[in-house]
N, C-alpha and C positions, 0 to 999 in steps of 0.2 A: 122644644125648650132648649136654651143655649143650656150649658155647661160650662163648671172652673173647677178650677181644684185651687191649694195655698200650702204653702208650706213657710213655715218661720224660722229662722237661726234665730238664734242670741235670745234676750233677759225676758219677763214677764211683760212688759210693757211691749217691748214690738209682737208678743203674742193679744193681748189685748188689741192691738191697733188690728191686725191680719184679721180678728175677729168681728170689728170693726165692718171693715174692707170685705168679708164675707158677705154679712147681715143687709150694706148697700147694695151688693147685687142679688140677696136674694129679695129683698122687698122690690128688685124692679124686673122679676123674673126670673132671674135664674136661678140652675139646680149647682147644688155645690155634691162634688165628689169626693172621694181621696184621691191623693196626689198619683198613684197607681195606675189610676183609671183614664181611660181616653176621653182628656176633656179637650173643650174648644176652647179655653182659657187657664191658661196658667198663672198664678202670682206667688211670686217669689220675695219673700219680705228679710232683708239681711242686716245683718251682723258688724262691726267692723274693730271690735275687741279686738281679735287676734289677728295674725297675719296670713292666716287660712282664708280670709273671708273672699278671697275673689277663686281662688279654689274648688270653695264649698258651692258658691254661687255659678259655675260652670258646669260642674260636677249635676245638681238640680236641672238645668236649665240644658242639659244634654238628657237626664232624664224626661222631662215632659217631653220634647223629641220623637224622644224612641216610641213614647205611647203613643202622641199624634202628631207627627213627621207636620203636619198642615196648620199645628196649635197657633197663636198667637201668646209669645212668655212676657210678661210684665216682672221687672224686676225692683225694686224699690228698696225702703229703708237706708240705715245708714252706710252703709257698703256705697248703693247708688248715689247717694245723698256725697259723700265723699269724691268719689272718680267712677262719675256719669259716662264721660266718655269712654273710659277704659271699658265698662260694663257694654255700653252702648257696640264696643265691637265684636264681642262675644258673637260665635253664629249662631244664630235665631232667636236672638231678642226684635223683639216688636216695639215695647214701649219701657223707657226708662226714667222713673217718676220719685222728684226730693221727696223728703219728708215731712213738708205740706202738700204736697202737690198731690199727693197719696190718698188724700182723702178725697178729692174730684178725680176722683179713677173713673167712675161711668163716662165723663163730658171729653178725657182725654181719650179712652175706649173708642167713641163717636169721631174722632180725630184720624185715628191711624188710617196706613196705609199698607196694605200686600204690601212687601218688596221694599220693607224703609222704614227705620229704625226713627221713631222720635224720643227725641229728649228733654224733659221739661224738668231743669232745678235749678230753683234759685242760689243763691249767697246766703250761708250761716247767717249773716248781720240779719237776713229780712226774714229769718222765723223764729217770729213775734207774735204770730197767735196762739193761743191753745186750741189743740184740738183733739176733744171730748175722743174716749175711748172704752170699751169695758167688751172682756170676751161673757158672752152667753152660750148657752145650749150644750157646750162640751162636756163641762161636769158640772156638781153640786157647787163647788168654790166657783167667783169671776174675779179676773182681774180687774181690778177700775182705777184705771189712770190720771192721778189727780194732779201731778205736775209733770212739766220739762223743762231739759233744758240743763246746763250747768255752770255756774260763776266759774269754778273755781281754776281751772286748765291747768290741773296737774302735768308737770313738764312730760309724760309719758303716753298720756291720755286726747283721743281722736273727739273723742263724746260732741266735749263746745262746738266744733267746727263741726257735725254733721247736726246735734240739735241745737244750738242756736242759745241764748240768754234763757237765763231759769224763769221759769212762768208760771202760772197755778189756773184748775180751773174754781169759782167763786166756791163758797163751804155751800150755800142755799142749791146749786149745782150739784154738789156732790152729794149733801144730805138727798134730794130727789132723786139720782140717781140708785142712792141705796134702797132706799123705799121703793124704788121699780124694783128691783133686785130681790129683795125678800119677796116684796106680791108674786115673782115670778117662782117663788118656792126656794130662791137661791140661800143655802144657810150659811155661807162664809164668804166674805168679801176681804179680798188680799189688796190692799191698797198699794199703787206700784206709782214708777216715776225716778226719775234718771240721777235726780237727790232729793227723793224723797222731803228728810230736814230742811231741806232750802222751802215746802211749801207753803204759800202766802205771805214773803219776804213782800212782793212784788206789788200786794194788796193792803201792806200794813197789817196783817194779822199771822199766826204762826201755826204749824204743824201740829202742835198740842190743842191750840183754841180745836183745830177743824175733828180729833177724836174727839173731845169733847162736844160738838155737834152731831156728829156719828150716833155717838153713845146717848144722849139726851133725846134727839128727834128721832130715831128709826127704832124697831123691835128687833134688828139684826141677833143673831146670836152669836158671831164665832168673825173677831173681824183680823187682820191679819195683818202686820208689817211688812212688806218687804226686805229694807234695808236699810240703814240709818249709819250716816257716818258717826264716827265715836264722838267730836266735836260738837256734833248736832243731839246726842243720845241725852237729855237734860235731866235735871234730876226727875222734875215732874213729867214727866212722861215716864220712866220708871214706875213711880208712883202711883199714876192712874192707871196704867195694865195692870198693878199687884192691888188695885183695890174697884176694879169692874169688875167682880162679881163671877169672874172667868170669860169674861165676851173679849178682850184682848186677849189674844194669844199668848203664853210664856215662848217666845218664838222671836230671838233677835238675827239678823244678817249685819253683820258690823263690821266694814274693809277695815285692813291693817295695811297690806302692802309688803308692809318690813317690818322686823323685831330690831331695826340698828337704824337709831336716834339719825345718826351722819346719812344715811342713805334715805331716810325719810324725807330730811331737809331736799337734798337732790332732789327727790319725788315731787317740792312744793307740795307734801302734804300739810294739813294745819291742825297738826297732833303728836305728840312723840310721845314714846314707849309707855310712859307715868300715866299718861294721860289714860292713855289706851288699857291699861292695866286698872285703871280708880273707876273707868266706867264697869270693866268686866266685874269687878268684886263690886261696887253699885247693885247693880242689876242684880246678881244673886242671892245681894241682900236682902232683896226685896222679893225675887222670884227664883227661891234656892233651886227650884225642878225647870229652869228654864234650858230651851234648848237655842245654842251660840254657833250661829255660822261664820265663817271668819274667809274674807279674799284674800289670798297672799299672789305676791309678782314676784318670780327667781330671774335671775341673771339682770337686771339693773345695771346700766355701765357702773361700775367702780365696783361693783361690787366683788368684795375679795373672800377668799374664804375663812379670814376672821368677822367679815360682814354677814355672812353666812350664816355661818355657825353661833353668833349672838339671836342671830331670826329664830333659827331652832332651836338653840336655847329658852329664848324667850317664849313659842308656842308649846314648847312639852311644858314649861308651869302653867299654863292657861287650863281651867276647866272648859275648854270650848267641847261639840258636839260634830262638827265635820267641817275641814276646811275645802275649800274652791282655788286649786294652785293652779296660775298661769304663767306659761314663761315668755319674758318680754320678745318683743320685737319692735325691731329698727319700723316705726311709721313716717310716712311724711308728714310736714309743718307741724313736728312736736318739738322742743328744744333738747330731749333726750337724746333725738337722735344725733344732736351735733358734739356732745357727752363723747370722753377720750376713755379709755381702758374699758375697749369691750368686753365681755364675756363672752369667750367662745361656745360655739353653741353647742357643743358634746357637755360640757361642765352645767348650762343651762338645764340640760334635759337630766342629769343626775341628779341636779338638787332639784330640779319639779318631783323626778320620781321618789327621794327621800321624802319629801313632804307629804305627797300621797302615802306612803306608806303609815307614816306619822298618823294622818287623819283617819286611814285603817281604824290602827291603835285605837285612837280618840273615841272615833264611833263604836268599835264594838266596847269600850268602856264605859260610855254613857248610857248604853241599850241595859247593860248588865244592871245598872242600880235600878231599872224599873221591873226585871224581871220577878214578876206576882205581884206589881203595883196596878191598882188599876184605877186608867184613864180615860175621860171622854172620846169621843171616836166620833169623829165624822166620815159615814161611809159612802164611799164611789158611787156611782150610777153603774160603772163596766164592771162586769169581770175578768178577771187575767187570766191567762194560761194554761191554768188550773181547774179552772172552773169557781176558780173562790171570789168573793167579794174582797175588796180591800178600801180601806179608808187611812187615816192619818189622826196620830193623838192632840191634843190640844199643841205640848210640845213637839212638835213634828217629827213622832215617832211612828212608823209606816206597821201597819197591822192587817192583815189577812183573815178572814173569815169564812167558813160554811156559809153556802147560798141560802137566805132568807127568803120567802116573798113578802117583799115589801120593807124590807129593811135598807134597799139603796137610799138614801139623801136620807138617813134618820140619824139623828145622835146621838149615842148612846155611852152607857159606860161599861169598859169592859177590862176583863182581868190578862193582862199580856204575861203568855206562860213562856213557850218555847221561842227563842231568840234564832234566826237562820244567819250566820253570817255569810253566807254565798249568796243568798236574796236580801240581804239589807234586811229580813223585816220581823215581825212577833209573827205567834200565834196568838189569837184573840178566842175567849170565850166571855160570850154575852152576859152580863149581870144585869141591865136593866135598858131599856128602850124608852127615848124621848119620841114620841109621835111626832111627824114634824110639822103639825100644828099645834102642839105644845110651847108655853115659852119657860121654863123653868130658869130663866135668869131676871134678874131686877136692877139697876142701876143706880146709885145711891148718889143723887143729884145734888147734895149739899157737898158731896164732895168735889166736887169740880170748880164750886166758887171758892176751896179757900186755895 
């Protein structure tokens, strides 16, 4: 029996796709390994956020190498999807596959050759279809990828040109897909996609119609946002998470970028600071124990250190839950890059690391108001470390637990004591256990029509 292994960079969705890309070669034979292991196929699914990403991509694809000097590495995603050929000269890449092209991985497999690197990726303009993705078998949550793609091309942002115009897969699509998902005992589905908000522009219908599909046609219990620009964050969607019954998560990801209105505009974001601040107090009106992830970008050309220091200002008033700080980099075909008054990159990496520390802060502040609250818990399949179970609260607060049997993929409610702040997480003591063929949620269907 052949052998692979996979390894993913970057966001939920290219992990869904890898999971994807797994499932195809195992229903046509083959055995999947860890990446560790001497396999006869490697696939390498990348990233191309940061400007690490052909780095990180070498760095992998020198490890499968060293395992099996004779592998065949497949490298794909938007790194590839971006600069194919640059990838393509890496030594020991085999096959280098866009971001449609990713998905006939077996037919181009059948293609290669010993000794000769192929390249198959089309042009941004021609990916135009959807194509269906959701991880299974890893844990109790899947990701299920319900759109791609991005209108908007923030002058800093690679995204458009590696996935193409924003696209949806149909709500009858997805609602099926969930209903596989639960049958398969899966009890939380984290819906992902590159904007999210933008889903079913494309179709004439909107991201709120398709929860409300979700919620209406499947038994799911515990469904999951990704990440939602503030633009797109409406009042009613608010509204329908703080009145499902608890099957939406209190669980928002909501990029900022910047706390300085002037440096937004640069960004071509389509939100300033007001905006961005009426959503957060919004939302907590409605879901006061919610927990707020927030993207920040440091060093932006122009940015000065009175631009700065209004971003930090403005994030220490924020009740957010943990930010995700990146520091720019100069990309090709973005118009940031042709942007005057750089940021040197010593001053970049100080305000990333102020910001982390910031979010520090933030997190172990937010931990503090739940400690002896207790909350739903959806727990792992693995154990860590430790030997403990861990699972995550409705809010996405990470909780640790004594080995049960039989309590991996159960939900339960439990009382979070001791807070670790060098492991991120609680100590959880069990109050009560939902069977997980129990449904102890109901959905209140009149409310959706008004």
């Amino acid at each position: 029996m052949k052998t692979f292994s996979a390894e993913t960079l970057g966001c939920k969705l290219n992990f869904s796709e890898t999971s994807t890309l797994a499932r195809h070669l195992t229903e046509a034979g083959w055995q999947e390994q860890p990446f560790s292991a001497a396999s006869d196929l490697y696939i390498i699914n990348t990233c191309s956020v940061t400007d690490h990403a052909e780095r990180k991509c070498r760095k992998l694809v020198q490890q499968a190498l060293n395992h099996n000097p004779e592998a065949s590495v497949v490298v794909t995603g938007c790194f590839a999807q971006l600069r194919p050929e640059q990838v393509a000269r890496i030594p020991g890449v085999s096959l280098v596959l866009g971001n449609d092209e990713k998905f006939d991985l077996l037919q181009y497999l059948a293609k290669t050759e010993k000794d000769h690197t192929m390249v198959s990726c089309g042009q941004y303009k021609s990916l135009t279809r959807f194509r269906p993705a959701v991880s299974t078998g890893q844990r109790t949550r899947s990701f299920l990828k319900v759109q791609d793609g991005c209108d908007y091309f923030c002058s800093f942002c690679t995204i458009p040109l590696a996935r193409g115009r924003s696209r949806s897969a149909p709500p009858e699509e997805v609602v099926a897909s969930v209903r596989d998902l639960v049958a398969d005992g899966v009890r939380e589905v984290v819906l992902t996609g590159i904007n999210l908000g933008e889903y079913g522009r494309d179709m004439g219908t909107h991201f709120y119609d398709l929860l409300c599909h979700i919620l209406e046609h499947t038994a799911l219990p515990r469904l999951r946002i990704s990440s939602l620009e503030p633009n797109l964050l409406e009042d009613r969607i608010i509204k329908l998470a703080a009145n499902s019954d608890g099957r939406i998560m209190p669980h928002f990801h909501i990029p900022l970028q910047s706390g300085d209105d002037e440096i937004l505009e640069k960004m071509r974001r389509r939100y300033n600071t007001a905006l961005y601040k009426d959503r957060i107090e919004t939302l907590l009106a409605y879901l006061p124990e919610a927990s707020i992830g927030i993207d920040v970008l440091t060093g932006f050309p122009g940015e000065t250190e009175q631009h700065f220091e209004r971003t930090y200002r403005f994030l220490s008033s924020l009740p957010f839950h943990y930010l995700h700080v990146f520091t720019y980099s100069e990309r090709p075909h973005t118009t940031a890059i042709k942007l005057k008054n750089k940021v040197p990159g010593r001053i970049r990496k100080q305000r990333t690391a102020a910001l982390k520390d910031l979010s520090f802060q933030k997190e172990w502040a937010f931990a503090q108001k739940f400690v002896g609250a207790v909350r739903p818990v959806l727990v792992e399949k693995h154990l860590n470390d430790t030997g403990c179970l861990e699972g995550y609260t409705d809010n996405y607060l990470r909780v640790a637990f004594e080995y049960h049997p039989g309590l991996a993929n159960s939900i339960m409610e439990a009382e979070l004591s001791q807070y670790s702040t060098e492991k991120g997480l609680f100590e959880g003591k069990i109050k009560r256990v939902f069977s997980p063929a129990s449904e102890p949620f109901h959905f209140n269907k009149d409310f959706i029509r008004t």
